[in-house]
Jmol script that loads the backbone (N, CA, C; Angstrom):
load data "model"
ATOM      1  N   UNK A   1      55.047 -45.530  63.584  1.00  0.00           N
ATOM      2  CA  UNK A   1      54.440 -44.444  64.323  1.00  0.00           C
ATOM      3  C   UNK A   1      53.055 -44.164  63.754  1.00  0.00           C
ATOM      4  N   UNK A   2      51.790 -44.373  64.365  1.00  0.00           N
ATOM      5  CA  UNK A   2      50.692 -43.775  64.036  1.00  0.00           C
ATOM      6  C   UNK A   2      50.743 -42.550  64.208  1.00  0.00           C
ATOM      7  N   UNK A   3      49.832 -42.213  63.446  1.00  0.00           N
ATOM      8  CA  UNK A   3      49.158 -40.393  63.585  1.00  0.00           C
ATOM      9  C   UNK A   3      48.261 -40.086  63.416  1.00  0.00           C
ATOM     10  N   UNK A   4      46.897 -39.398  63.858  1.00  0.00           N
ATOM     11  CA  UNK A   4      45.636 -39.250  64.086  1.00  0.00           C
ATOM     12  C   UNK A   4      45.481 -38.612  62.642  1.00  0.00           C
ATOM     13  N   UNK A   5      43.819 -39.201  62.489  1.00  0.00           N
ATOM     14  CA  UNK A   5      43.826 -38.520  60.907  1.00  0.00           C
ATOM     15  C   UNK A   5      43.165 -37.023  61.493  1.00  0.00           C
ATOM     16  N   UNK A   6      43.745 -36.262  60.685  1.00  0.00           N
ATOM     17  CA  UNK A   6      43.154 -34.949  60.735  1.00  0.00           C
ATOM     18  C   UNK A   6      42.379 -34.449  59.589  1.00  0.00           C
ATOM     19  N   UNK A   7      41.150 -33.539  60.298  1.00  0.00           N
ATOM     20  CA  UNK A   7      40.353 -33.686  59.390  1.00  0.00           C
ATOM     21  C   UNK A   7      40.181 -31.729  59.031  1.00  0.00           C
ATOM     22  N   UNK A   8      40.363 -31.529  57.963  1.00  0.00           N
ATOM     23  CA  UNK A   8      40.268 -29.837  57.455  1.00  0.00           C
ATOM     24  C   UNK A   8      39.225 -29.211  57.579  1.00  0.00           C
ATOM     25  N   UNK A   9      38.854 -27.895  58.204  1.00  0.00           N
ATOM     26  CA  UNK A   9      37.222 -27.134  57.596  1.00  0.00           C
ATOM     27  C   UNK A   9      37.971 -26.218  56.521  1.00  0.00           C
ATOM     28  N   UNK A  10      38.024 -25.486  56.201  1.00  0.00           N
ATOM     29  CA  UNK A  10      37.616 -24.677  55.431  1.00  0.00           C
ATOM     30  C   UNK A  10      39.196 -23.530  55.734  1.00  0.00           C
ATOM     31  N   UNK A  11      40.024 -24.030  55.843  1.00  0.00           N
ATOM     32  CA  UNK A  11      41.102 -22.594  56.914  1.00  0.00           C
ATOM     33  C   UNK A  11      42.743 -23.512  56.333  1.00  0.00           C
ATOM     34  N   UNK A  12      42.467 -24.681  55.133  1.00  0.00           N
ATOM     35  CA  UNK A  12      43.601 -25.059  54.482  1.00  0.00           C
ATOM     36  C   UNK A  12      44.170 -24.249  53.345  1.00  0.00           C
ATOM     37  N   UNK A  13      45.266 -23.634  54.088  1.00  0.00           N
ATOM     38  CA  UNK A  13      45.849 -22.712  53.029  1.00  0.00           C
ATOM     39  C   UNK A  13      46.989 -23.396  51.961  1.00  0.00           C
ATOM     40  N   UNK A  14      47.360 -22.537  51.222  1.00  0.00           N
ATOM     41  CA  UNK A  14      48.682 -23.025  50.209  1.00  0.00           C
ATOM     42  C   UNK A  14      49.785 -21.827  50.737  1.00  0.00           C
ATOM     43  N   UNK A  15      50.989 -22.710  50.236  1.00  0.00           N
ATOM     44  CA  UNK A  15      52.057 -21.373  50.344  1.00  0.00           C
ATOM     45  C   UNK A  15      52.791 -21.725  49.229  1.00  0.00           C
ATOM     46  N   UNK A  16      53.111 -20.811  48.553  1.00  0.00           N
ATOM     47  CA  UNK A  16      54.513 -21.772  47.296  1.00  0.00           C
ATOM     48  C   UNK A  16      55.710 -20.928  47.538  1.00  0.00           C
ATOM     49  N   UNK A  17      56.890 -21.865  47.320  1.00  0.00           N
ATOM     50  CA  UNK A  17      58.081 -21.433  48.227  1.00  0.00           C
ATOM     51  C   UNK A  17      58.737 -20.547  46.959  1.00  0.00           C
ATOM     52  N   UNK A  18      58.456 -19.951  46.294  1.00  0.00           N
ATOM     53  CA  UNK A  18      59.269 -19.079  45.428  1.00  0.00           C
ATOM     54  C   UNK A  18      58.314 -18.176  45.167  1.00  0.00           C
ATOM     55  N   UNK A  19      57.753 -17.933  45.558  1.00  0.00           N
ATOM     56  CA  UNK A  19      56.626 -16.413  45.554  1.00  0.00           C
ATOM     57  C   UNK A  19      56.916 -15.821  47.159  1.00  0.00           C
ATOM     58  N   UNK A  20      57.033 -14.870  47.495  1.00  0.00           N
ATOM     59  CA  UNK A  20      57.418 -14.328  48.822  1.00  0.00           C
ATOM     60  C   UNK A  20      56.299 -13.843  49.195  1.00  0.00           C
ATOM     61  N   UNK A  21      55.283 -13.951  49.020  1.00  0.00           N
ATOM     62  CA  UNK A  21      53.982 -13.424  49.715  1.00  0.00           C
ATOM     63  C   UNK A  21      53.350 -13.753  50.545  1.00  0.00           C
ATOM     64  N   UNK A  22      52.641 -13.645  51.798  1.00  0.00           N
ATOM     65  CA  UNK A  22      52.528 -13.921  52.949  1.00  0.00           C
ATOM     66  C   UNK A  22      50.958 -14.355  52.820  1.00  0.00           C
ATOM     67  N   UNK A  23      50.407 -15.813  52.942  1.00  0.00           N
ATOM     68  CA  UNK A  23      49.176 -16.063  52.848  1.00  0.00           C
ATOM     69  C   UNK A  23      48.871 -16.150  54.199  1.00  0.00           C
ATOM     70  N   UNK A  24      47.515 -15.806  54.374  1.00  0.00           N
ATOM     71  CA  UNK A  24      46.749 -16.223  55.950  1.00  0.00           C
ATOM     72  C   UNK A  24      45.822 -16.823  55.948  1.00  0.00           C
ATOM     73  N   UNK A  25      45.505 -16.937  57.113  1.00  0.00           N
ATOM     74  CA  UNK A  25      44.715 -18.019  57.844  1.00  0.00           C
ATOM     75  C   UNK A  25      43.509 -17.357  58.495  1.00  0.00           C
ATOM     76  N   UNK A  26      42.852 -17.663  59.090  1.00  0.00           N
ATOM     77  CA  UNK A  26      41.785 -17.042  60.035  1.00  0.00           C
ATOM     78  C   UNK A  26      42.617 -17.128  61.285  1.00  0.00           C
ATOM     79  N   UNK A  27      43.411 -17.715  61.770  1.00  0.00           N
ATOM     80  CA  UNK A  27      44.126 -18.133  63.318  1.00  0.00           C
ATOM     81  C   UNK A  27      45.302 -17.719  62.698  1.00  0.00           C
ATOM     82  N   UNK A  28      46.473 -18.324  61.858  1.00  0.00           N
ATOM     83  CA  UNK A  28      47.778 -18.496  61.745  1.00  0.00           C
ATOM     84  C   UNK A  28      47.935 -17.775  60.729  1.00  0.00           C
ATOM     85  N   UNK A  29      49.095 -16.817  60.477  1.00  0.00           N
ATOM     86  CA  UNK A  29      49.817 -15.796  59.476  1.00  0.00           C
ATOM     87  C   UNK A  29      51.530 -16.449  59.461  1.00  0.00           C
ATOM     88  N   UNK A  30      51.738 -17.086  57.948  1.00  0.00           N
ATOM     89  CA  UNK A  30      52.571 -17.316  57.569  1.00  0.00           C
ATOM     90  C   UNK A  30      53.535 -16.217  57.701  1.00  0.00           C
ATOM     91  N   UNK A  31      54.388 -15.997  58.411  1.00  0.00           N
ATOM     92  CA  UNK A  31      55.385 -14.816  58.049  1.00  0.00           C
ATOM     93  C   UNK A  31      56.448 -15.124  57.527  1.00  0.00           C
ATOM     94  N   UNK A  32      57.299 -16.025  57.327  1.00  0.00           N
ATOM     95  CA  UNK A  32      58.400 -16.384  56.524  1.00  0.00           C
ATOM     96  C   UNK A  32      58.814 -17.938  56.167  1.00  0.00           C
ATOM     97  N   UNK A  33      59.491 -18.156  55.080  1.00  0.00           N
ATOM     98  CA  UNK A  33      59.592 -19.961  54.880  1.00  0.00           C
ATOM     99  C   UNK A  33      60.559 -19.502  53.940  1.00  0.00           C
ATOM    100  N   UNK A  34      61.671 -20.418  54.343  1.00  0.00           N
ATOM    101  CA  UNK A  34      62.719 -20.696  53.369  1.00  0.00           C
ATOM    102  C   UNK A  34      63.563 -22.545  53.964  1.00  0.00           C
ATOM    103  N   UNK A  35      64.690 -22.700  52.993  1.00  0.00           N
ATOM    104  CA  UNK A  35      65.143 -23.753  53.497  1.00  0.00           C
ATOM    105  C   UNK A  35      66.471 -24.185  53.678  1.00  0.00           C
ATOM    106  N   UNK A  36      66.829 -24.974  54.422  1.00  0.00           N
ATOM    107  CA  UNK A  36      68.440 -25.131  55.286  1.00  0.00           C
ATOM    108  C   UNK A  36      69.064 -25.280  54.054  1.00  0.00           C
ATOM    109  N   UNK A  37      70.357 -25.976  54.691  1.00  0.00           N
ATOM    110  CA  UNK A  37      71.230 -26.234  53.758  1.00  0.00           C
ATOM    111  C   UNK A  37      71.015 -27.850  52.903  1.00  0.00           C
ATOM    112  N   UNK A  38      70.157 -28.568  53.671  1.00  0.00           N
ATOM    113  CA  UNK A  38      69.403 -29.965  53.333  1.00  0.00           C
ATOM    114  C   UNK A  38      68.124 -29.669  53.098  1.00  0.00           C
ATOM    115  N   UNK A  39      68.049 -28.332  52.453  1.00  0.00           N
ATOM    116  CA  UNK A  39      66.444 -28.587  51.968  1.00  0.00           C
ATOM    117  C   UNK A  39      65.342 -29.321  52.703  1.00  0.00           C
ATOM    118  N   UNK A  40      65.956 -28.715  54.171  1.00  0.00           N
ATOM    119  CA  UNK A  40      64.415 -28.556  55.204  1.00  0.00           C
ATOM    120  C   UNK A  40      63.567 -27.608  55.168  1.00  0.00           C
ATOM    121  N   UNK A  41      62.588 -27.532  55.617  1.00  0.00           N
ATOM    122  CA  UNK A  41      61.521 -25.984  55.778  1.00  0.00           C
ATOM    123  C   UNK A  41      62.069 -25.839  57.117  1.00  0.00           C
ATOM    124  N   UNK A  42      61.921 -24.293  57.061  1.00  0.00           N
ATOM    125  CA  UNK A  42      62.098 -23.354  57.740  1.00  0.00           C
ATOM    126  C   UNK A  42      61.352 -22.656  57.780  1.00  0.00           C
ATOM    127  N   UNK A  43      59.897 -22.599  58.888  1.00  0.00           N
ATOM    128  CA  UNK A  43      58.921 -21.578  58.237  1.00  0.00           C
ATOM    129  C   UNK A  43      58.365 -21.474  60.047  1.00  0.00           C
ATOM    130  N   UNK A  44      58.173 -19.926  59.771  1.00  0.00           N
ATOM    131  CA  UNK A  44      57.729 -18.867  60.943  1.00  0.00           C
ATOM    132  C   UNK A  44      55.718 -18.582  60.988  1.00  0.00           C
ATOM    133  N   UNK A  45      55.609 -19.176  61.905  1.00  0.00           N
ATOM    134  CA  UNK A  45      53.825 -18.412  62.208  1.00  0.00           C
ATOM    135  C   UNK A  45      53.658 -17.621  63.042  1.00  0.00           C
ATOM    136  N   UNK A  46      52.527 -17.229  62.917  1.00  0.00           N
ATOM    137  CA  UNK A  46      52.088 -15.996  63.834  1.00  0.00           C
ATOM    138  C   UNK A  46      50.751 -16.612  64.207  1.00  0.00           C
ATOM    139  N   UNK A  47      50.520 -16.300  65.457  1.00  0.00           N
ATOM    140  CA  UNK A  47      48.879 -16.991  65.629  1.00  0.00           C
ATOM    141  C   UNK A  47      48.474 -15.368  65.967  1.00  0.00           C
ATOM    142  N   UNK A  48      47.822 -15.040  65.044  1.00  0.00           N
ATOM    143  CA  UNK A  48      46.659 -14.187  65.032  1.00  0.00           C
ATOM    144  C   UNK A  48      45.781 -13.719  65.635  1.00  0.00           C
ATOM    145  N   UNK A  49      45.089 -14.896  66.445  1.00  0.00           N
ATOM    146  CA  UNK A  49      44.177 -14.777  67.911  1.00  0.00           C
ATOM    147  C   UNK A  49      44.752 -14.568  68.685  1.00  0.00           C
ATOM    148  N   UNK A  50      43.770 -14.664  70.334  1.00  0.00           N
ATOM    149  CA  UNK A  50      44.499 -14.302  71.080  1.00  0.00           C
ATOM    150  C   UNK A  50      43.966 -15.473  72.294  1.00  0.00           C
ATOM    151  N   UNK A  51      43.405 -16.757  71.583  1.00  0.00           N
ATOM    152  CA  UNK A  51      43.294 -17.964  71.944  1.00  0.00           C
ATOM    153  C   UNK A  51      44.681 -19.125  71.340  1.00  0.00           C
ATOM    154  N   UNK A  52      45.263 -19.691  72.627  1.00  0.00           N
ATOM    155  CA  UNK A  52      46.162 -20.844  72.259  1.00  0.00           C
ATOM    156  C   UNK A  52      46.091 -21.660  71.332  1.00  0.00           C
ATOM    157  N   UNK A  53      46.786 -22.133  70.729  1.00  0.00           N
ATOM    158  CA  UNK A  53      46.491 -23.261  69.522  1.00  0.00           C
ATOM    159  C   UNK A  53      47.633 -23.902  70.282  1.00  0.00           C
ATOM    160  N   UNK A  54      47.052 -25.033  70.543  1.00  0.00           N
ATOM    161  CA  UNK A  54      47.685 -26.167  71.421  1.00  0.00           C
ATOM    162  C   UNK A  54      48.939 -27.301  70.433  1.00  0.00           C
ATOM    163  N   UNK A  55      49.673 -27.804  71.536  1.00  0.00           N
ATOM    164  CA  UNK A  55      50.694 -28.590  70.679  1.00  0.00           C
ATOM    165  C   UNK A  55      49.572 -29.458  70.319  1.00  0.00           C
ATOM    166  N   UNK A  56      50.087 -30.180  68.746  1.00  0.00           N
ATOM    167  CA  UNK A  56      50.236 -31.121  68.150  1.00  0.00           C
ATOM    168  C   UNK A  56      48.610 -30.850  67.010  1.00  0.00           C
ATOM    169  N   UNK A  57      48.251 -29.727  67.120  1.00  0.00           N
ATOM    170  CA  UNK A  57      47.381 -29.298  66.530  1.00  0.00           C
ATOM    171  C   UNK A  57      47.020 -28.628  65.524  1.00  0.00           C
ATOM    172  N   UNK A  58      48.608 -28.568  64.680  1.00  0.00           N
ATOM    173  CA  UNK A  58      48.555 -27.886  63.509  1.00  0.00           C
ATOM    174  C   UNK A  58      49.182 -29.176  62.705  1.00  0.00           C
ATOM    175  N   UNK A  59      49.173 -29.050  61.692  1.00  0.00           N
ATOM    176  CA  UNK A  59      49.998 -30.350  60.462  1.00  0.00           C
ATOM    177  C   UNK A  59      50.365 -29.481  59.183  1.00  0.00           C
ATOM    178  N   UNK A  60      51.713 -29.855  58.609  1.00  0.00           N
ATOM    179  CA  UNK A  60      51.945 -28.997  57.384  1.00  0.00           C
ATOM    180  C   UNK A  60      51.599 -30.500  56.512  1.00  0.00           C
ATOM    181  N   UNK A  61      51.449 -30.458  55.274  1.00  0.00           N
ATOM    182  CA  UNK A  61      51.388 -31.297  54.703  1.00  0.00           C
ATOM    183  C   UNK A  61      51.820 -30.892  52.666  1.00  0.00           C
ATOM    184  N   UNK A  62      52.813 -31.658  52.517  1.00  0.00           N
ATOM    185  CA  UNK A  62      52.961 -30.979  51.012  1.00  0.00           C
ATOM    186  C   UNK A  62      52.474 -31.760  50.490  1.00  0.00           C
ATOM    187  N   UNK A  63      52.021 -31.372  48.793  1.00  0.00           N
ATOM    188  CA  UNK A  63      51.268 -31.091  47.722  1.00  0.00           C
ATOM    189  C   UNK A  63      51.595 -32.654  47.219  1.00  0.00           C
ATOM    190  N   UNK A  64      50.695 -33.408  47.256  1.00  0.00           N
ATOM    191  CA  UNK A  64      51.298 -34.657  46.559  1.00  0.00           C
ATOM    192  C   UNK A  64      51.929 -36.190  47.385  1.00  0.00           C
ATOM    193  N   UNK A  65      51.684 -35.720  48.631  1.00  0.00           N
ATOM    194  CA  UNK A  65      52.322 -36.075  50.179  1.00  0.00           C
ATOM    195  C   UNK A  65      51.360 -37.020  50.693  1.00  0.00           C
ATOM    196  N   UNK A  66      51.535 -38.063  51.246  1.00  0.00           N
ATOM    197  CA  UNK A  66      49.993 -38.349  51.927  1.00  0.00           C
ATOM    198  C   UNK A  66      50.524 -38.546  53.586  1.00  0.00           C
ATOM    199  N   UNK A  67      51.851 -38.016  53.573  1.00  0.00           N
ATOM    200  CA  UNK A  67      52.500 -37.847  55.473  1.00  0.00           C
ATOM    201  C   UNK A  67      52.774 -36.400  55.227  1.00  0.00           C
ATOM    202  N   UNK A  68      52.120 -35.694  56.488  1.00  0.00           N
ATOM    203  CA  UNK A  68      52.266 -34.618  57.277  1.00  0.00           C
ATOM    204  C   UNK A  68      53.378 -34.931  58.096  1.00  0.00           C
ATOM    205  N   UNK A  69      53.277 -33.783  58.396  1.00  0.00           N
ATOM    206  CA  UNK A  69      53.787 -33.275  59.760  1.00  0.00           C
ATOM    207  C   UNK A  69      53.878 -32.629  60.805  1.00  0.00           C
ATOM    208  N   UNK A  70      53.260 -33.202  62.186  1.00  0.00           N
ATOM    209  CA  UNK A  70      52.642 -32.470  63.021  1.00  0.00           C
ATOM    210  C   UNK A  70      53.913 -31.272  63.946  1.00  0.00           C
ATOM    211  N   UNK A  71      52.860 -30.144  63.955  1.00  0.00           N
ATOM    212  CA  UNK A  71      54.130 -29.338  64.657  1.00  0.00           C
ATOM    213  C   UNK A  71      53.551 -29.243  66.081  1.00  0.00           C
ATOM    214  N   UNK A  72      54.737 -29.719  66.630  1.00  0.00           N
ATOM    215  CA  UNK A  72      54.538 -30.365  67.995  1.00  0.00           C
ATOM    216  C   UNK A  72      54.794 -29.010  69.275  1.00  0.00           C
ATOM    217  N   UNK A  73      54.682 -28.508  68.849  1.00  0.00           N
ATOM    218  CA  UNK A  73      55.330 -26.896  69.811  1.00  0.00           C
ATOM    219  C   UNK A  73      53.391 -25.949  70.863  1.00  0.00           C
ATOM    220  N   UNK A  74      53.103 -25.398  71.267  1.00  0.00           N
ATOM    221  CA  UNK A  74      52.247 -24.776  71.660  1.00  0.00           C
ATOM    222  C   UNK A  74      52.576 -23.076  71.047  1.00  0.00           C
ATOM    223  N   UNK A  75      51.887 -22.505  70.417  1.00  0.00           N
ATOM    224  CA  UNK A  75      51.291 -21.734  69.946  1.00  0.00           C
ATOM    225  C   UNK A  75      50.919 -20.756  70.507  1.00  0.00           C
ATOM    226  N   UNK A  76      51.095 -19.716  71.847  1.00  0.00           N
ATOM    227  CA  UNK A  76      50.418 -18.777  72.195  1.00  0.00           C
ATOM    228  C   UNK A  76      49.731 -17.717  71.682  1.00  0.00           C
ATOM    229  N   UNK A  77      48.926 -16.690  72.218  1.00  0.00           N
ATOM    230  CA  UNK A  77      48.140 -16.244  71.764  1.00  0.00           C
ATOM    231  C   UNK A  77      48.866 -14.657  71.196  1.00  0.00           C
ATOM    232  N   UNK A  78      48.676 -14.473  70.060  1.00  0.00           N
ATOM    233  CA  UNK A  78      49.697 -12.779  69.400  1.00  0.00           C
ATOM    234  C   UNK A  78      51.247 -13.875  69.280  1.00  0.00           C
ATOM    235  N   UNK A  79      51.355 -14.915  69.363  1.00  0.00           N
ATOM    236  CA  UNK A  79      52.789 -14.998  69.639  1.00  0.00           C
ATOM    237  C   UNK A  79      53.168 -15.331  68.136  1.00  0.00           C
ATOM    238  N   UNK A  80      54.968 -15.196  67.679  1.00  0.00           N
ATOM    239  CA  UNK A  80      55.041 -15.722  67.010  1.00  0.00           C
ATOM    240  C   UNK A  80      55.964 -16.923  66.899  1.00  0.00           C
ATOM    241  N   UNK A  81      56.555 -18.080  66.279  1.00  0.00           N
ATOM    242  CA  UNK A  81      57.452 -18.642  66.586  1.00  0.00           C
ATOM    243  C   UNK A  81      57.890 -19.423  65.291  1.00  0.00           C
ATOM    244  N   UNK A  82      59.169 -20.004  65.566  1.00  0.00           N
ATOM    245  CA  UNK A  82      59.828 -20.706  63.833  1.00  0.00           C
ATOM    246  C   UNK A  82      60.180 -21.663  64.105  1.00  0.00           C
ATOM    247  N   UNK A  83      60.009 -22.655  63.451  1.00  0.00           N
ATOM    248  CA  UNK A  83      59.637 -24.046  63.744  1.00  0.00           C
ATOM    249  C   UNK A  83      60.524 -24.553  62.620  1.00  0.00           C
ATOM    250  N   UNK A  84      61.556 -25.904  62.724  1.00  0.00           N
ATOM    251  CA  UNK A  84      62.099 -26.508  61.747  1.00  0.00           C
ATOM    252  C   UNK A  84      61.706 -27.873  61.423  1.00  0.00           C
ATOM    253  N   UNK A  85      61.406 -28.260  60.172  1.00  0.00           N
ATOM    254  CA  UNK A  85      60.947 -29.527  59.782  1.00  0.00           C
ATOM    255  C   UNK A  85      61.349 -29.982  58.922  1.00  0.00           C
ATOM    256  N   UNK A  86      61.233 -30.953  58.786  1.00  0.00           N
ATOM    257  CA  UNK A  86      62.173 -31.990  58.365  1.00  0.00           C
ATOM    258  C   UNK A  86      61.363 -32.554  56.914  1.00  0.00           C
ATOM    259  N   UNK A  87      60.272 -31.644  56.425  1.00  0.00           N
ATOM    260  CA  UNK A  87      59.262 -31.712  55.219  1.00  0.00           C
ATOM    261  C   UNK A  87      60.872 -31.269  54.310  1.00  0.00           C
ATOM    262  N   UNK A  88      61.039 -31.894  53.209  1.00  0.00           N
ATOM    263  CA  UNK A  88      62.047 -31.812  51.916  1.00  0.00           C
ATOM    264  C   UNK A  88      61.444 -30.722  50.982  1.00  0.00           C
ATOM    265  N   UNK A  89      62.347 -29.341  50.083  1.00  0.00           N
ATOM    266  CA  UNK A  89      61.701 -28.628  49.931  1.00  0.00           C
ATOM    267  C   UNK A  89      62.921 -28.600  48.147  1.00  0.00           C
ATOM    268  N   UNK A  90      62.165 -28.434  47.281  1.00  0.00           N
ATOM    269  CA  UNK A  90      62.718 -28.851  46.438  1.00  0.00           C
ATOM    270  C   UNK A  90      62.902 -27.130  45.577  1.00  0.00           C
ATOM    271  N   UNK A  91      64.257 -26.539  45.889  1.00  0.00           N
ATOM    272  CA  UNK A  91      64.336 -24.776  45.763  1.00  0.00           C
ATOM    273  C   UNK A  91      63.921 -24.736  44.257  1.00  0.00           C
ATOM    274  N   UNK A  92      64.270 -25.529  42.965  1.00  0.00           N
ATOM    275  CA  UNK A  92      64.225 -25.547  41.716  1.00  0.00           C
ATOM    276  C   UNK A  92      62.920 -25.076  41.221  1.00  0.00           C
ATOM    277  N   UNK A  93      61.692 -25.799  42.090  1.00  0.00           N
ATOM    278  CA  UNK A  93      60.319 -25.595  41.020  1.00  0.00           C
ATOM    279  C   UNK A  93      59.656 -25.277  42.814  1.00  0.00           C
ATOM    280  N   UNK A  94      58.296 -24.779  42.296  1.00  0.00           N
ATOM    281  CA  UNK A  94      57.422 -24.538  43.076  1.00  0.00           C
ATOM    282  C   UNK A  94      56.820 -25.957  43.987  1.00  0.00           C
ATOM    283  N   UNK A  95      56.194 -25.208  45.309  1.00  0.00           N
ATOM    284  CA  UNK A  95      56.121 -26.329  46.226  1.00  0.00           C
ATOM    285  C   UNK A  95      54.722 -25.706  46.780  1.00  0.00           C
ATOM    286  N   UNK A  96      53.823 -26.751  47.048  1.00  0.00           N
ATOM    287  CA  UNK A  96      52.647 -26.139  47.534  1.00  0.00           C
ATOM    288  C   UNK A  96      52.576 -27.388  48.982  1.00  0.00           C
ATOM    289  N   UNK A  97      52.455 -26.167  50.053  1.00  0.00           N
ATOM    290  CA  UNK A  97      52.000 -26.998  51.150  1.00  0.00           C
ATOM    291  C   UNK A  97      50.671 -26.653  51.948  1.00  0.00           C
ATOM    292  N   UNK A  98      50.048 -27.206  52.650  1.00  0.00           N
ATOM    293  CA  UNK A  98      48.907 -27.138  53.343  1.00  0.00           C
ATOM    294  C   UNK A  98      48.872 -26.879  54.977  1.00  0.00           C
ATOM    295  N   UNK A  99      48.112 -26.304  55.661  1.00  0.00           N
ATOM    296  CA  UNK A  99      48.423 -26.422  56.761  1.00  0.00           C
ATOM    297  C   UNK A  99      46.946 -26.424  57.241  1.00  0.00           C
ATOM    298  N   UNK A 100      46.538 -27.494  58.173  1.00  0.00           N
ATOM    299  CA  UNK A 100      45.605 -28.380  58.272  1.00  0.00           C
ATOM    300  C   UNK A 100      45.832 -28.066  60.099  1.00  0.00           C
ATOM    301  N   UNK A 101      44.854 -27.716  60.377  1.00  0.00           N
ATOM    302  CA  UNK A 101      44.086 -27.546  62.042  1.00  0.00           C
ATOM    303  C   UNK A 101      43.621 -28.699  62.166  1.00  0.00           C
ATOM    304  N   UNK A 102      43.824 -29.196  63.358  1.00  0.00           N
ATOM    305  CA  UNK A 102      43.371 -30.327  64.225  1.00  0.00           C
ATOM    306  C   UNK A 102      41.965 -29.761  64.828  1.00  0.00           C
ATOM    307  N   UNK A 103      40.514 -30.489  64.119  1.00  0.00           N
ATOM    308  CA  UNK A 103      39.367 -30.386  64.565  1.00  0.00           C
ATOM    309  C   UNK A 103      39.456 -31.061  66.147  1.00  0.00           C
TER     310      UNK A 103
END
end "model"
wireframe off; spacefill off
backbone 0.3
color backbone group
């Protein structure tokens, strides 16, 4: 499977999964992340604007990773929604992921 390289400005955040604090974005507000019973992510956004952020236009990507993962869903505008992925989340030690806008 190819995947378009995506390229970051300036709006790549971190989240680490054992600190509960809610980082933002200029567009997207992390509101919650935890993980299944297989140590999937489980993590909720909020798009902030009140412009669409289109499918396939966001990518999470963890710390050390050189495959993302595109979240394939559409994004409305104030909306929020929770998305499950299949990124491995390791509960023991801290996890830093990225979330990377499609220029």
């Amino acid at each position: 499977m190819k995947t378009s390289t995506i390229k970051s400005k300036e709006n790549a955040k971190e989240i680490t999964y054992l600190i509960s604090t809610i980082k933002t974005n200029k567009k997207v507000e992390i509101v919650n992340y935890k993980s299944d019973s297989k140590n999937n992510l489980i993590i909720t956004l909020k798009n902030k604007s009140k412009e669409n952020i289109n499918a396939n236009s966001l990518a999470i990507f963890k710390e050390g990773s050189k495959t993302g993962e595109l979240i394939r869903e559409k994004l409305n505008g104030l909306e929020t929604k929770t998305f499950h992925l299949k990124t491995k989340i390791n509960t023991k030690r801290k996890n830093i992921l990225y979330i990377f806008e499609k220029q």
